[in-house]
C-alpha positions in Angstrom: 13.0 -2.9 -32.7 14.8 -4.0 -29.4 14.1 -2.4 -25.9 17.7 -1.5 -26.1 16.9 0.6 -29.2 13.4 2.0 -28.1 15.4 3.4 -24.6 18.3 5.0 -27.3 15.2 6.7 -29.3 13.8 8.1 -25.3 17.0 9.2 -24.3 18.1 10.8 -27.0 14.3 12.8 -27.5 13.7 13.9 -23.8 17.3 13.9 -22.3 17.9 17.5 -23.2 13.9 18.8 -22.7 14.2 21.6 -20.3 11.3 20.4 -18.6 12.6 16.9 -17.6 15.9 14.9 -16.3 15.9 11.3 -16.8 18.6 9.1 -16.5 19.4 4.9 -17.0 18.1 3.3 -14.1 20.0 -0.1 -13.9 19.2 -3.1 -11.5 21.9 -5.8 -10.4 24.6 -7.9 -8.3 28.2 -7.2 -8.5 31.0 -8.9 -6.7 33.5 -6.3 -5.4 36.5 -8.6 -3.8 34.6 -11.3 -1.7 31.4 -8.9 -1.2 28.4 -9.5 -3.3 26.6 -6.0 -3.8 23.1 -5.2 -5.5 21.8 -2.4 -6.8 18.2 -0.8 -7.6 14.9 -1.8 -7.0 13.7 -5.2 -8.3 11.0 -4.0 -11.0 12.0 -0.6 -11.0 11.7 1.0 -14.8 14.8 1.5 -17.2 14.6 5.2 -16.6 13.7 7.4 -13.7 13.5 11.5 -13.9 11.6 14.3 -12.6 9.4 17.1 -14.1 10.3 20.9 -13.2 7.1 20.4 -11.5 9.0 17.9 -9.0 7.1 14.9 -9.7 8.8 12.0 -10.4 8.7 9.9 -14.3 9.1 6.1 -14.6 9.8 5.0 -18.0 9.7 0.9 -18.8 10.7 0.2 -22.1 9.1 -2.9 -23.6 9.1 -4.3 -27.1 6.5 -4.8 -28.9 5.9 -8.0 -27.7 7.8 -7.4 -24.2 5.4 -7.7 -21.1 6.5 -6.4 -17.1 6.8 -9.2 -14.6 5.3 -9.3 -11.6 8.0 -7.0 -9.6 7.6 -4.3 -12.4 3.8 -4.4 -11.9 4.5 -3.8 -8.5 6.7 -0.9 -9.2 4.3 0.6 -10.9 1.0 1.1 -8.1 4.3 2.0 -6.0 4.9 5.6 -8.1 1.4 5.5 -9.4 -0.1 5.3 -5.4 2.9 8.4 -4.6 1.8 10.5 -7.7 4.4 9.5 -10.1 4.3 9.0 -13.4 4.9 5.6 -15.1 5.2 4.6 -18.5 4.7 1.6 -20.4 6.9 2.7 -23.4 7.1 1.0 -26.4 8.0 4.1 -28.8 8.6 8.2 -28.7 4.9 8.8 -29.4 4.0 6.5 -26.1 6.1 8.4 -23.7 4.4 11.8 -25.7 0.6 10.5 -25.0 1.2 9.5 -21.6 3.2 12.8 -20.2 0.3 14.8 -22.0 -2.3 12.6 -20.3 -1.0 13.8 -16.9 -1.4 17.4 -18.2 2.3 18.2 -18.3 3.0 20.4 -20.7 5.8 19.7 -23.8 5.2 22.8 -25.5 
């Protein structure tokens, strides 16, 4: 399955939780006349939300075989050091395990 697929499976499960808001987080340069824009953080995670408890949820979606680079890995101890949540997702089930592993509860 592609990470394009994976992040269609997450979006489509927790997108209407009551619970949580996440939403695409996308990273990149546009030209707008003769000015060059970016956008995002480099190695900020595919989607961003919050909890109704107000802390924040990084999701990365990787493949099976897909591994963060360095700026990702830095990302991460960024939310992880501010009491965020990040997730390494490679399916439903991962994104499941790791929200219940920082106690929040799905019921």
């Amino acid at each position: 399955m592609t990470e394009k697929q994976i992040q269609n499976l997450i979006i489509r499960e927790f997108g209407t939780k009551p619970w949580l808001r996440i939403w695409r987080a996308n990273v990149g340069v546009a030209r707008i006349n003769r000015r060059v824009v970016r956008f995002g953080v480099p190695g900020q995670a595919d989607l961003t939300g919050i909890l109704y408890d107000g802390r924040r949820v990084e999701i990365e979606i990787k493949s099976v075989t897909g591994r963060q680079t360095p700026d990702q890995k830095n990302y991460q101890q960024l939310i992880t050091r501010f009491n965020g949540i990040y997730i390494l997702a490679r399916s439903i089930s991962d994104v499941y395990e790791q929200l219940g592993a920082h106690g929040v509860n799905i019921a």
